[in-house]
NUVOLO-341457 format. One line per field, with one value per residue (C-alpha): residue in three letters; residue number from 1; x, y, z. Coordinates in steps of 0.1 Angstrom, whole numbers, plus 2048, in hexadecimal, padded with zeros to 3 digits. Layout:
res (ALA,...)
n (NUM,...)
xx (X,...)
yy (Y,...)
zz (Z,...)
END
This chain:
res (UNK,UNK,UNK,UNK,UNK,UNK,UNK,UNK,UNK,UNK,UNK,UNK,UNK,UNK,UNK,UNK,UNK,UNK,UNK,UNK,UNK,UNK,UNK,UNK,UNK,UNK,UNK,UNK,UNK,UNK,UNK,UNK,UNK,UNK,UNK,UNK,UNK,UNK,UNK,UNK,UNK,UNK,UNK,UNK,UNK,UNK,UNK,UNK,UNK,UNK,UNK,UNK,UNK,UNK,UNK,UNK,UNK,UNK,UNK,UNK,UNK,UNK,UNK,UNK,UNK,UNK,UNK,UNK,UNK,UNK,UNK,UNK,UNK,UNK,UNK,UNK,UNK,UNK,UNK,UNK,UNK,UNK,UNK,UNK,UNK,UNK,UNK,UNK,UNK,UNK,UNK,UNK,UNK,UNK,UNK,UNK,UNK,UNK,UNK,UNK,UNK,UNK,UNK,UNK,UNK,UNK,UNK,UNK,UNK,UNK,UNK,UNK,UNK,UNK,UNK,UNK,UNK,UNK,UNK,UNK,UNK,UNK,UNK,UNK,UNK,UNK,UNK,UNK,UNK,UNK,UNK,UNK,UNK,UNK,UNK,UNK,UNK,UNK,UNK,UNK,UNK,UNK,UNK,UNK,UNK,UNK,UNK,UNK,UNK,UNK,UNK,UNK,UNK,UNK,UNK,UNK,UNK,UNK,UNK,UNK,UNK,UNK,UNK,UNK,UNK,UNK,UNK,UNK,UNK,UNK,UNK,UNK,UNK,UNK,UNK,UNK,UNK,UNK,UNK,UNK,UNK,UNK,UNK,UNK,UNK,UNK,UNK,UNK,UNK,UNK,UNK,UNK,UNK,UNK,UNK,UNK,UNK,UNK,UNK,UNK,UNK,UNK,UNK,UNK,UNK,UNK,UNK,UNK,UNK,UNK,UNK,UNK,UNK,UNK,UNK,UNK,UNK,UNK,UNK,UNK,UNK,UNK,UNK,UNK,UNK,UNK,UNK,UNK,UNK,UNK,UNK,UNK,UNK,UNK,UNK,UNK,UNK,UNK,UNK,UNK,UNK,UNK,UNK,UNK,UNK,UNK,UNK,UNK,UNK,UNK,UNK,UNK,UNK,UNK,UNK,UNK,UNK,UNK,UNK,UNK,UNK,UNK,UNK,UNK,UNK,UNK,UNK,UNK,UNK,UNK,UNK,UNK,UNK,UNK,UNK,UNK,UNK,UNK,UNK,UNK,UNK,UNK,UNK,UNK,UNK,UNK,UNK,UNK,UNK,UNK,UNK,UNK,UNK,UNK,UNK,UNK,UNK,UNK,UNK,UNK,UNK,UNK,UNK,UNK,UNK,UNK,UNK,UNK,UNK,UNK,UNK,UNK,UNK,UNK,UNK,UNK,UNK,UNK,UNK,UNK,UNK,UNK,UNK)
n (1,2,3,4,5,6,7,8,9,10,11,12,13,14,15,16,17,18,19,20,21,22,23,24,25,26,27,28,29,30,31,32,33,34,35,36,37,38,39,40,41,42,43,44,45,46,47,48,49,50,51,52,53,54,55,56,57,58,59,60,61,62,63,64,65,66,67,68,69,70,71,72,73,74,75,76,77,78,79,80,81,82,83,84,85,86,87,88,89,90,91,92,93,94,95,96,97,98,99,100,101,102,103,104,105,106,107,108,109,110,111,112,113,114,115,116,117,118,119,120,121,122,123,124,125,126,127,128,129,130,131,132,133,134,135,136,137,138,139,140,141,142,143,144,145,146,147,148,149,150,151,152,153,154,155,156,157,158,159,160,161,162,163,164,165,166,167,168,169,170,171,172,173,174,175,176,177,178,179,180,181,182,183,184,185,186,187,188,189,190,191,192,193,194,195,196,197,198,199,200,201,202,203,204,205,206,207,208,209,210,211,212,213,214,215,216,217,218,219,220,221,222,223,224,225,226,227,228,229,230,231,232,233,234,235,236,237,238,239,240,241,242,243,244,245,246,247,248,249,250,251,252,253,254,255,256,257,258,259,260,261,262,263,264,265,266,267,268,269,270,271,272,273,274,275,276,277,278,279,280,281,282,283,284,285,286,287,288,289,290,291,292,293,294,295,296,297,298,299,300,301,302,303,304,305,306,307,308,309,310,311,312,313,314,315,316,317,318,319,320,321,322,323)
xx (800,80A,813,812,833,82E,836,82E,843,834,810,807,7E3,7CD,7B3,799,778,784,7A4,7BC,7A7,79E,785,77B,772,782,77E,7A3,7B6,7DB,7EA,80F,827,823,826,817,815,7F5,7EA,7D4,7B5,7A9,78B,780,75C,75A,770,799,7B4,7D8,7EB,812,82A,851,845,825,813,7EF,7CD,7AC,788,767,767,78B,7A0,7C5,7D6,7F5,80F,818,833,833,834,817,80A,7E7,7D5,7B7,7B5,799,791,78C,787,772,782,779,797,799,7C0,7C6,7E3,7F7,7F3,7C9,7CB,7EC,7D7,7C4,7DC,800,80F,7FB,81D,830,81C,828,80C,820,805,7F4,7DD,7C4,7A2,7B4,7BE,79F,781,75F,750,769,770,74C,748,76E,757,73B,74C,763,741,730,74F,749,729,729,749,734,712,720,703,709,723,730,754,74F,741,75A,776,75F,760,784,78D,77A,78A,7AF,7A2,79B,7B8,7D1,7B9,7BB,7DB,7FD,80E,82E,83C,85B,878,883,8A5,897,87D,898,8AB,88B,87D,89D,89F,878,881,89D,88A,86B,884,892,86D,864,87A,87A,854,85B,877,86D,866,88A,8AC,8B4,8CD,8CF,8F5,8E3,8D3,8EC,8FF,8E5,8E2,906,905,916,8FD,901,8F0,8D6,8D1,8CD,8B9,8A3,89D,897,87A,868,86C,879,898,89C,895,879,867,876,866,849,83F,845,830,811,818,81A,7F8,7EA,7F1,7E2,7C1,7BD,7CF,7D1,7F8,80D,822,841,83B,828,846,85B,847,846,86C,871,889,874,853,861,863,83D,834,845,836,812,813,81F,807,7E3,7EB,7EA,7FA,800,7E3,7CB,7CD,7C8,7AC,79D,79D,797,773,76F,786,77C,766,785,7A2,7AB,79F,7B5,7CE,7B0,7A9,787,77F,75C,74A,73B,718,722,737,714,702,71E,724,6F6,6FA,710,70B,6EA,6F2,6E0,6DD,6CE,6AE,6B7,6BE,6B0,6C8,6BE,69B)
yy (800,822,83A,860,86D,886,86F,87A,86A,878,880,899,88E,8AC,8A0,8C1,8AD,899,897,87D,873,876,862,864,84C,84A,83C,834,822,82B,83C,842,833,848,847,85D,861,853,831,827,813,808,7F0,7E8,7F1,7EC,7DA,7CC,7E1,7D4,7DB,7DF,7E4,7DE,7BD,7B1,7B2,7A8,7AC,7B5,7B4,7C2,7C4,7BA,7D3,7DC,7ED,802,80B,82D,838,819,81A,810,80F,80E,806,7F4,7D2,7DF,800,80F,806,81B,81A,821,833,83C,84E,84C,860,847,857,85A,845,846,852,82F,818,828,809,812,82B,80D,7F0,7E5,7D0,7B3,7B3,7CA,7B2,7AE,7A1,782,778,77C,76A,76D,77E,792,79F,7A7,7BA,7D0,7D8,7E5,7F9,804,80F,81E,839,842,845,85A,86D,87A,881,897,88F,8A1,88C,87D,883,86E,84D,852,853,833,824,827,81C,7FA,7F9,7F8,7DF,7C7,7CA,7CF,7A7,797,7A6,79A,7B3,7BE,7D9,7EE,7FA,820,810,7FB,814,82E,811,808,82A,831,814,818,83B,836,813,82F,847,829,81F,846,843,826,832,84E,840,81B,822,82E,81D,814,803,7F6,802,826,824,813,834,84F,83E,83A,813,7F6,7E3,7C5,7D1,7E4,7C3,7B4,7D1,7D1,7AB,7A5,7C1,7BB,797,7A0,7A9,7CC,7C3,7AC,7CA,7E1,7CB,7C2,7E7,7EA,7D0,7DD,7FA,7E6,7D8,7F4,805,7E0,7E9,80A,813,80E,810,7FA,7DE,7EA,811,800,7EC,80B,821,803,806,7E5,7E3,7CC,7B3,790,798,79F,78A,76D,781,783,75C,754,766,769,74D,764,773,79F,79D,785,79C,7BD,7AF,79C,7C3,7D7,7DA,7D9,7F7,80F,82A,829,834,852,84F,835,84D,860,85D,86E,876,874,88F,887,887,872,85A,856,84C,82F,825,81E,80D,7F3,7F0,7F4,808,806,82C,834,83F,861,868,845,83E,85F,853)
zz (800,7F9,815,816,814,834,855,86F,88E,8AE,8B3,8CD,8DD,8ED,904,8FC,906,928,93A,92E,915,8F4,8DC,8BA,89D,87F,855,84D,833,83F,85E,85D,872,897,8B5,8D5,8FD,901,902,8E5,8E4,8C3,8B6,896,88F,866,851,859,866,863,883,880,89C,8A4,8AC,8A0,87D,881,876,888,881,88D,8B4,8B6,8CB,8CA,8E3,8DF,8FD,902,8E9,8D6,8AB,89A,877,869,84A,840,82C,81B,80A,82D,854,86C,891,8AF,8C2,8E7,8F1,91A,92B,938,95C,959,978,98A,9A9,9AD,999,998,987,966,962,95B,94C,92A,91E,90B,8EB,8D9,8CC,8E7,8E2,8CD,8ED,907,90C,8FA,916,926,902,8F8,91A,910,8F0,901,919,8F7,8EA,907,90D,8EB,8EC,90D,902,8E3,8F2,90A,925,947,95B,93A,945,964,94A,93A,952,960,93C,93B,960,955,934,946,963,947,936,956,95B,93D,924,92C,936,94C,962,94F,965,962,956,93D,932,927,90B,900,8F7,8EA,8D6,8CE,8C3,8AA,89B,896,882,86F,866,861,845,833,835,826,807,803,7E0,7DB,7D8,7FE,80A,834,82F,82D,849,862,853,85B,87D,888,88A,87A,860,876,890,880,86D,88F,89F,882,87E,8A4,8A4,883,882,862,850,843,81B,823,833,817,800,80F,811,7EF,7E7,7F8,7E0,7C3,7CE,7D7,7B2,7A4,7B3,7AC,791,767,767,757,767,763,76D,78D,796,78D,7AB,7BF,7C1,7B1,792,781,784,790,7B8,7B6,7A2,7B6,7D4,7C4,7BD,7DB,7F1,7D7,7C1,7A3,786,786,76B,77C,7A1,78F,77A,79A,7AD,792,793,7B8,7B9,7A3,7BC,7D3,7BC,7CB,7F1,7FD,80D,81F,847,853,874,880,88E,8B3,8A0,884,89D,8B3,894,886,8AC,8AD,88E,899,8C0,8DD,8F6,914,919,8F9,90C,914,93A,944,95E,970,978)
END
């Protein structure tokens, strides 16, 4: 897949609506590699979203949740043509006061619900759907549900998500190493399509290419030109759908020097020939050309209408739980 040329490595979070947090559903089909403060609370509510980090690559549906650490790299697109999530953004102290150890808990996956229980997971949805829901009505006392929402949120995480406590020590090398494998990525984000070499970058970062070979392959779980090429090759795919260009100019902007990588690639993982995948896409793709790079963000009006359409909620009778 594609991705715009303007990264964007650290994202500042305001909390304008409640303290220490923020919430707000978004349409997406790509969100640059980032990384912010906050802890970051995502679930699926229509179609796939592909979940990278420095150490997992995985895919989540409707109702699925992933959950990010604070300051942790994380890329975003859909498998479709677009994904609408539900995102909720906690500061990382939100509740030192009650649970001080929340400052230093490294939960040990991002991929959560794909390891919890039916139940416990269907109730993390509900309360996922109920702080949006309160967060966007605005009801009087709305800040205290959702401060409640999120307090239960974190209890059955803290519960149920593996998860350990990071020394002071051991937290200043990994955000350090965290930080420069976020620049590396940045980058090779940013000129995948171009000729690069891992010598380059062991240059621009001042280390040997045997350890950045090392550093690399240890956090992706992938060497540095399988993930070159395998971001070029979403590219290439991408173009395929939504595209008429030719072969070779597609393989040109791909960054590939010629066709016989994806092809091999293309057999290998579809099964099919260049010609058979674009003609298999073509027509499924033609009212999405150009909107693939787009990422919307709902209005609270519009988020209350697509969070109804998909989920009860037992407060939908205005002020019931006052009488």
């Amino acid at each position: 897949m594609q991705k715009k040329q303007e990264t964007k490595e650290y994202e500042k979070i305001f909390h304008t609506r409640v303290s220490n947090i923020n919430f707000f559903l978004v349409n997406l089909t790509y969100r640059t590699p980032h990384t912010h403060h906050d802890y970051e609370i995502l679930q699926v509510i229509e179609g796939e979203l592909h979940i990278q980090t420095l150490s997992e690559d995985f895919i989540i549906g409707p109702g699925e949740i992933a959950l990010f650490n604070p300051d942790t790299f994380h890329t975003l697109y859909s498998v479709q043509s677009y994904c609408i999530v539900l995102a909720i953004q906690a500061d990382p102290s939100f509740c030192a006061s009650h649970y001080p150890a929340i400052q230093s808990i490294q939960f040990d996956t991002a991929n959560v619900t794909s390891g919890i229980p039916f139940k416990e997971a269907l109730e993390m949805i509900n309360v996922c759907f109920n702080l949006g829901y309160n967060y966007c009505c605005g009801d009087v006392g709305f800040e205290l549900r959702c401060v409640s929402d999120l307090y239960r949120l974190f209890a059955y995480f803290v519960a149920l998500v593996p998860h350990h406590l990071e020394k002071d020590s051991e937290s200043f090398y990994s955000k350090e190493k965290e930080q420069r494998l976020t620049r590396i990525i940045n980058y090779i984000h940013r000129h995948y399509t171009e000729k690069m070499t891992l010598s380059q970058l062991a240059e621009a970062e001042n280390l040997s290419m045997t350890y950045l070979s090392h550093l690399f392959k240890n956090a992706i779980n992938m060497s540095f030109q399988e993930y070159l090429n395998s971001l070029r090759f979403e590219h290439a795919l991408l173009l395929l759908k939504k595209t008429d260009k030719s072969i070779v100019d597609i393989c040109l902007e791909s960054g590939f020097s010629d066709s016989k990588y994806l092809n091999k690639r293309l057999k290998s993982v579809y099964n099919l020939s260049l010609r058979d995948f674009r003609n298999a896409n073509l027509s499924l793709n033609k009212n999405v050309a150009d909107k693939w790079e787009e990422q919307y963000i709902y209005t609270p009006e519009e988020s209350l209408e697509i969070m109804k359409k998909h989920h009860h909620f037992d407060c939908d009778a205005k002020d019931s739980w006052l009488h």
